[in-house]
C-alpha positions as CSV (number, residue, x, y, z in Angstrom):
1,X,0.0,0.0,0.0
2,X,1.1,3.2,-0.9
3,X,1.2,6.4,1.8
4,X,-0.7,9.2,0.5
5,X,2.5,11.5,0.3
6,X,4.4,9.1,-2.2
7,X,5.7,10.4,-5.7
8,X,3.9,6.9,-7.3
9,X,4.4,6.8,-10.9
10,X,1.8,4.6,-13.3
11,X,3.9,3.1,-16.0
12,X,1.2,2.3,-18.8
13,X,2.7,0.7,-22.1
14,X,1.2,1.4,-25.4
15,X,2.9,-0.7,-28.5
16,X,3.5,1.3,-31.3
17,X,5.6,-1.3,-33.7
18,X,7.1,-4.9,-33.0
19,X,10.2,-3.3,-31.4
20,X,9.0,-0.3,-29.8
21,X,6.9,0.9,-27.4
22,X,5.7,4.4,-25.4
23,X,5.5,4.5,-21.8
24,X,3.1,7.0,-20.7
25,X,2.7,8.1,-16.7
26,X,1.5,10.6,-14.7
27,X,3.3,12.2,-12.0
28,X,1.1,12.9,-9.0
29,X,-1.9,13.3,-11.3
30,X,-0.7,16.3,-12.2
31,X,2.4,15.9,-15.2
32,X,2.0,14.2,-18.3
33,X,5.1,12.4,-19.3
34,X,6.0,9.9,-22.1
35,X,9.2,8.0,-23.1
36,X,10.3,5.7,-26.0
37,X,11.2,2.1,-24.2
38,X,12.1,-1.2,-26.2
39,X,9.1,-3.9,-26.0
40,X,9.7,-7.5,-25.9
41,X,10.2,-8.7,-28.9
42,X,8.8,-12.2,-31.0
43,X,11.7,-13.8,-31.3
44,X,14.6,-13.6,-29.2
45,X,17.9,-15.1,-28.5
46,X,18.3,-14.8,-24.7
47,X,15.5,-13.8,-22.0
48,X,16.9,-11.5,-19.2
49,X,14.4,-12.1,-16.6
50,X,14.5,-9.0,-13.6
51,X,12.5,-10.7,-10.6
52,X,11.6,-7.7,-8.0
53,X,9.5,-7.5,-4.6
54,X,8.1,-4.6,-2.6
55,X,10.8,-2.4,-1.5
56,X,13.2,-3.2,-4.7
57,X,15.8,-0.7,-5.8
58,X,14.3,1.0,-9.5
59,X,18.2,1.4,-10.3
60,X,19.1,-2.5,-9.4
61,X,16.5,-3.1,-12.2
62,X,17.0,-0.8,-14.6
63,X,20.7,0.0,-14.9
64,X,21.5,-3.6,-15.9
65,X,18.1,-3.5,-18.1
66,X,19.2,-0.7,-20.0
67,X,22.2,-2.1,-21.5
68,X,20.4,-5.6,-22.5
69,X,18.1,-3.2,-23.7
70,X,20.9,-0.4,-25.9
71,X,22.2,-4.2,-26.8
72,X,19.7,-4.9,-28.9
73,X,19.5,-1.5,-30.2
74,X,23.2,-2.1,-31.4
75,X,22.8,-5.3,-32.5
76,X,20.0,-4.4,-35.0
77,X,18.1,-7.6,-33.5
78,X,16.3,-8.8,-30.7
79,X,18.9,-10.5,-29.1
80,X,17.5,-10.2,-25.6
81,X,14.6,-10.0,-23.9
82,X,14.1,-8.1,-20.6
83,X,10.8,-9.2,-18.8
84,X,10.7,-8.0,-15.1
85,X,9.3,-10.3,-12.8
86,X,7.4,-11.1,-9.7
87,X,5.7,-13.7,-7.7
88,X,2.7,-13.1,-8.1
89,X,2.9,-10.8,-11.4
90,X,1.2,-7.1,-11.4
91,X,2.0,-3.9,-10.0
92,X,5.4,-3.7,-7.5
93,X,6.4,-0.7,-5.8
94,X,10.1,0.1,-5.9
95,X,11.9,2.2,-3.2
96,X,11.4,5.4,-5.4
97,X,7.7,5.4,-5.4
98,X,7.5,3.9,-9.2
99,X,5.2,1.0,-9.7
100,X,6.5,-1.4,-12.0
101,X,4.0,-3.6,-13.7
102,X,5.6,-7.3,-13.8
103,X,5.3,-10.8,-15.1
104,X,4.2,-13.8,-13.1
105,X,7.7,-15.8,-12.7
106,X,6.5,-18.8,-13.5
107,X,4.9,-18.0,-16.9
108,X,8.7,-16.5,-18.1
109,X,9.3,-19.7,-19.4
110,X,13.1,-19.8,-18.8
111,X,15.5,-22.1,-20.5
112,X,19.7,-22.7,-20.6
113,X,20.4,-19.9,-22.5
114,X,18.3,-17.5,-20.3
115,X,19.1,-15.5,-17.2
116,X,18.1,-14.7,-14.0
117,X,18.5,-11.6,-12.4
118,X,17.5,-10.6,-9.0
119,X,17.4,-7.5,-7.9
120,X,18.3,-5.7,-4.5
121,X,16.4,-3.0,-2.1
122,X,15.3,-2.5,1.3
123,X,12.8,-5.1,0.5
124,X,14.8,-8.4,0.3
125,X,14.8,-9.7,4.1
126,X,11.1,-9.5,3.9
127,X,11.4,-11.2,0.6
128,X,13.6,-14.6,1.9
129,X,11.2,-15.0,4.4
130,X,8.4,-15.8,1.8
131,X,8.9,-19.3,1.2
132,X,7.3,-19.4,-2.2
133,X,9.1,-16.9,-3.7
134,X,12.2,-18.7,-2.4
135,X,10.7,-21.7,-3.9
136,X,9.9,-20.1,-7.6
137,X,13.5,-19.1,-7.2
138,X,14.8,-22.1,-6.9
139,X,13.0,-23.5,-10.5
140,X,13.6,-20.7,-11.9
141,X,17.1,-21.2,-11.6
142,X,17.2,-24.8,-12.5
143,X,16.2,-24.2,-15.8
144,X,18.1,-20.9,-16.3
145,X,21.6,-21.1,-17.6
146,X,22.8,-18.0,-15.4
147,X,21.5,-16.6,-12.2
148,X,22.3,-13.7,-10.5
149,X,22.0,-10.7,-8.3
150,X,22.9,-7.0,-8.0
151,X,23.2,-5.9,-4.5
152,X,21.6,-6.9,-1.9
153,X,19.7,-9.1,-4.3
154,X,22.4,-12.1,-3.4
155,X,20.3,-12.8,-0.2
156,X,17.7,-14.1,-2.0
157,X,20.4,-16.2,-4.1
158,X,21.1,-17.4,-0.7
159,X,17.6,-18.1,0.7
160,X,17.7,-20.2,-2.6
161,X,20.6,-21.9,-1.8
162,X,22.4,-21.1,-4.8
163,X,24.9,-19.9,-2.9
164,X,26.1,-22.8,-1.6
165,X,29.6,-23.3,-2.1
166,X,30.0,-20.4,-4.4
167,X,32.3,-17.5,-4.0
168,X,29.8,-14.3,-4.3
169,X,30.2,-10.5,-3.1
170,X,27.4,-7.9,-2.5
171,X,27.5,-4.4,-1.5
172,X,29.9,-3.8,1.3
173,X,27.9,-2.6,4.2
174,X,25.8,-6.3,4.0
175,X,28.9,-8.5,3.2
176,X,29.6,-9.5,6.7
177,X,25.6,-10.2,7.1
178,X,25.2,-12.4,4.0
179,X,28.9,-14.3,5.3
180,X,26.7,-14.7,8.5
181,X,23.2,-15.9,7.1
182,X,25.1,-18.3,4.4
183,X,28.3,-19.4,6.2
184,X,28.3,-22.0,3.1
185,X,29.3,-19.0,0.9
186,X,32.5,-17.7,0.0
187,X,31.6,-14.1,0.6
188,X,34.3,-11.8,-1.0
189,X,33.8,-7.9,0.3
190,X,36.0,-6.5,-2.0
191,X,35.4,-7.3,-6.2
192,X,33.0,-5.2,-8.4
193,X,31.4,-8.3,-9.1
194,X,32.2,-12.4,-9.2
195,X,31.4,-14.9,-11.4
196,X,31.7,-18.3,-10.2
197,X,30.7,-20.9,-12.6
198,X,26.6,-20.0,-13.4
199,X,26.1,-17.7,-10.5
200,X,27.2,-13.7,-11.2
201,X,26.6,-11.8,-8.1
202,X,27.3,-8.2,-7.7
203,X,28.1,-5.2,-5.5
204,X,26.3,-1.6,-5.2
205,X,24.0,-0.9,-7.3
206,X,26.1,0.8,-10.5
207,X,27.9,-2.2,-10.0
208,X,25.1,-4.3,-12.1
209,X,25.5,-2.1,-14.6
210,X,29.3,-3.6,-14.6
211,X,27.4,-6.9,-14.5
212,X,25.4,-6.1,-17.4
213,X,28.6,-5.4,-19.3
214,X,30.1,-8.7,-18.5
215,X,27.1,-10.8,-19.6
216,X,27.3,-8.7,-22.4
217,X,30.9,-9.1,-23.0
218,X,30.5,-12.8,-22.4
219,X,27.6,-13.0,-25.2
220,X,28.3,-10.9,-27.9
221,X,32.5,-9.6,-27.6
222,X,34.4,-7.1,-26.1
223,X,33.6,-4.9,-29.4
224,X,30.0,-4.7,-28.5
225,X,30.7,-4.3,-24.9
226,X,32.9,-0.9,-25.6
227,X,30.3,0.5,-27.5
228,X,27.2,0.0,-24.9
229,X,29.8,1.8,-22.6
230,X,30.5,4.7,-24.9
231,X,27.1,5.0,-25.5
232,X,25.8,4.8,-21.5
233,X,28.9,7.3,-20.6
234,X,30.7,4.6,-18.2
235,X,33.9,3.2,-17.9
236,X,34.5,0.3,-20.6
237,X,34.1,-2.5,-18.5
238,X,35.3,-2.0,-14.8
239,X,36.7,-5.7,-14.5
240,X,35.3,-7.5,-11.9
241,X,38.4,-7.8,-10.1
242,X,38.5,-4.0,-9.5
243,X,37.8,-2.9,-6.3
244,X,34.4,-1.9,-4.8
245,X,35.7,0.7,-2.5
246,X,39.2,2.3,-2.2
247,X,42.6,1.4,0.8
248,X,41.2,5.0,1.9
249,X,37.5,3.9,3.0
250,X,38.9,0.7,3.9
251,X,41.2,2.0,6.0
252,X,38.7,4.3,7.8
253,X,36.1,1.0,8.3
254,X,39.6,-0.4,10.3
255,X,39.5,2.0,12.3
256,X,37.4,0.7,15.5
257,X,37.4,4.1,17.3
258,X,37.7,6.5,14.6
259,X,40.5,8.1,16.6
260,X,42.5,8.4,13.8
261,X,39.9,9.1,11.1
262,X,41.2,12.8,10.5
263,X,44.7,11.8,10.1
264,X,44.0,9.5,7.4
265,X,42.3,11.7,5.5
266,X,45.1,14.4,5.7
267,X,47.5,11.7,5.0
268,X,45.3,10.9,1.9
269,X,45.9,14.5,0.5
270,X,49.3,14.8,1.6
271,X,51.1,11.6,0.1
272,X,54.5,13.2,-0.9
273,X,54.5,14.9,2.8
274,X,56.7,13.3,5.7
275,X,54.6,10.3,6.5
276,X,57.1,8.7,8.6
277,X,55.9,7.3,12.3
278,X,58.1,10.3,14.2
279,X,56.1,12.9,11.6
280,X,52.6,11.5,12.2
281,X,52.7,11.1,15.7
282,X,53.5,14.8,16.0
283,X,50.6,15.4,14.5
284,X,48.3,13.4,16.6
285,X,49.8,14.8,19.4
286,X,51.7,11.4,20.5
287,X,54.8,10.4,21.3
288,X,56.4,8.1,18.4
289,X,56.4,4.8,20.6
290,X,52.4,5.5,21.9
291,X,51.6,6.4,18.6
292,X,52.5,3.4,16.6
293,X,50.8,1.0,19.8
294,X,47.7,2.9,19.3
295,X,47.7,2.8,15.6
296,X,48.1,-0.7,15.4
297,X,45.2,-2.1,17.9
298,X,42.6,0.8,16.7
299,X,43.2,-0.5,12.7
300,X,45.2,-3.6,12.7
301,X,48.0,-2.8,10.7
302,X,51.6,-0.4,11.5
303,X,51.9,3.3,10.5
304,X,53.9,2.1,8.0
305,X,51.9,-0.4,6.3
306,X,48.9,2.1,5.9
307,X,50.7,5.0,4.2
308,X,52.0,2.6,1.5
309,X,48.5,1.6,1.2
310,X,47.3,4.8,1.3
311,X,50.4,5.2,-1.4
312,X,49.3,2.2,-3.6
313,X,45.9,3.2,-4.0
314,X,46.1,7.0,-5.0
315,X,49.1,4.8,-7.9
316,X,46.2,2.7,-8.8
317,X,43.8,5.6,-9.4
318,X,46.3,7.2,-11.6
319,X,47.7,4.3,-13.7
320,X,44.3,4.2,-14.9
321,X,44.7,7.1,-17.0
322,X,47.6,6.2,-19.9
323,X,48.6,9.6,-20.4
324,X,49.9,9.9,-17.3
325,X,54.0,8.2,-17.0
326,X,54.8,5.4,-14.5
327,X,57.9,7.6,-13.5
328,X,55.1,10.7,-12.7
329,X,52.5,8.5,-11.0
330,X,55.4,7.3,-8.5
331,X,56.7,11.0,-7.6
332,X,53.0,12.4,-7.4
333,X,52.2,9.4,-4.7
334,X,55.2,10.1,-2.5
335,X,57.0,6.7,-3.5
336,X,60.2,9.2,-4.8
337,X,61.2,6.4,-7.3
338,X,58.8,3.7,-9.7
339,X,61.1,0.8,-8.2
340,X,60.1,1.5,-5.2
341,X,56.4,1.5,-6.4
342,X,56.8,-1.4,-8.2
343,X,58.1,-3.5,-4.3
344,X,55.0,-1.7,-3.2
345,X,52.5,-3.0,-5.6
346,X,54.4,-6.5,-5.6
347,X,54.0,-6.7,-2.1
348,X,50.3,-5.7,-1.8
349,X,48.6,-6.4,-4.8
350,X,50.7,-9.1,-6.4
351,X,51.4,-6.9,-9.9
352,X,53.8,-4.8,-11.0
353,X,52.7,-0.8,-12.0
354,X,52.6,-1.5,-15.2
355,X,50.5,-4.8,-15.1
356,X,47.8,-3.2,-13.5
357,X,47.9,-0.4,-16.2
358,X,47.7,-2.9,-18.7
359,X,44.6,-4.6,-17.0
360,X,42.8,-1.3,-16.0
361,X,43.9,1.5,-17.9
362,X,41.2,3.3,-19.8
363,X,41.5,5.0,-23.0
364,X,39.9,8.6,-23.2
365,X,38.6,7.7,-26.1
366,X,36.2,4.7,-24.3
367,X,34.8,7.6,-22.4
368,X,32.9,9.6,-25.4
């Protein structure tokens, strides 16, 4: 039920050729609105099937929907189709107030060549307690060739038990809950997004849009992948193995107090400043010895080892640009030399410099 001070939106579809439709709505009953939006097609190659709930996150459904959707659209064909789904089928209220008028699950008709994708909001812990969505979820999935999840969307994968045994990540503030509700799951805080064998899970919401990319990718070629990127003004692709969040929020969520949460963002700015123990304990007001005791209980690491994280990441940031020289990136991050960059990244990410531009360095041209 919907409070009387929502912004509800009626989606109402009106076909206008086999490819096409209009979506029409209404804004409070006062503005008119209308938008072109891709229709399912007759014939398709591979259904992407969005299952929601009450309480689902509009983006976790349509960011990944849209590129299936600008796929096509490339392609020249109708190689996807991108019903969104729900239990019962009808109307389902996202988190933003817009009503999204779904299929019944069970009359999607999935087969090997089709995915699942479930989709995360403040409504999923509700949603693994109804045992016959669960239950639709799990024949779903045997007959689907892929399943997955964006967000917080893996719970349900685990309600399923589709997690079992899997390595899987979500987004970072619910890692260490989905480790504890599915201690038969790998749960990996840190990746953009993981695919283990069938099952693609995914961090924060953009993150299924990196998802989206993959499958993409995975059906079609790297070619068609760049393109979708260009054309949806994101990074072409963000490789699963890339981060979710940076050593500098990492470093902060260490931190058990907070006590040192100021000094690690000025030691973020300040990279080619004095970041020796002596230095930084001056500037908490410590002595060198209590400093360096204190720093190590409150985050679990020495001085030393978080300023060449610190170090490492701000590299990482900028390797990531081509333009920019190895020798530059390693005086601009306080490492003084790229050898002594290169021990650095060795030693804490298990690649050299310029392995990691190799991997994640985007052209400008990929970006417009």
């Amino acid at each position: 039920m919907t409070s009387s001070n929502a912004s509800v939106i009626a989606l109402t579809f009106r076909p206008v050729s086999n490819c096409f439709c209009w979506i029409s709505w209404r804004d409070n009953g006062i503005n008119d609105h209308m938008l072109p939006f891709s229709a399912k097609p007759q014939q398709i190659e591979s259904c992407i099937a969005f299952l929601t709930y009450p309480g689902v996150k509009l983006l976790d459904v349509t960011g990944p929907l849209q590129v299936f959707e600008d796929a096509n659209q490339l392609l020249g064909r109708a190689a996807y189709s991108t019903p969104i789904a729900s239990y019962y089928g009808g109307p389902i209220e996202t988190d933003a107030g817009v009503l999204l008028n779904t299929r019944r699950l069970a009359g999607v008709g999935l087969d090997e060549s089709d995915t699942l994708m479930i989709a995360g909001g403040g409504g999923v812990h509700t949603a693994c307690r109804d045992t016959r969505l669960v239950q639709a979820i799990q024949r779903a999935a045997e007959k689907a060739g892929r399943v997955s999840s964006t967000c917080t969307g893996a719970f349900l994968l685990g309600a399923a038990g589709l997690l079992d045994g899997k390595r899987a990540v979500t987004h970072w503030r619910h890692c260490g809950q989905l480790a504890d509700n599915y201690p038969d799951c790998d749960v990996d805080p840190d990746p953009i997004f993981i695919e283990d064998g069938r099952v693609w899970t995914s961090a924060g919401v953009t993150a299924g849009i990196d998802l989206a990319l993959a499958m993409v990718e995975r059906d079609h070629g790297r070619e068609l992948a760049l393109e979708l990127a260009r054309s949806l003004l994101v990074y072409v692709k963000r490789p699963g193995g890339q981060s979710q969040f940076s050593e500098a929020l990492k470093q902060q969520k260490r931190s058990a107090t907070g006590r040192f949460d100021a000094l690690h963002f000025w030691m973020k700015d300040n990279l080619t400043a004095d970041l020796k123990v002596e230095a930084l304990a001056e500037r908490s007001g410590m002595s060198p010895r209590n400093f360096a005791r204190l720093y190590t209980e409150d985050t679990g690491m020495t001085p030393a080892r978080a300023v060449e994280q610190f170090r490492v990441d701000a590299a990482r940031a900028m390797l990531e640009n081509p333009n920019v020289s190895i020798k530059t990136v390693a005086n601009q991050t306080g490492f003084g030399n790229d050898e002594r960059m290169r021990r650095s990244f060795a030693r804490l990410i298990g690649v050299t410099p310029q392995a990691y531009r190799e991997r994640f360095a985007v052209e400008v041209t990929d970006l417009v």
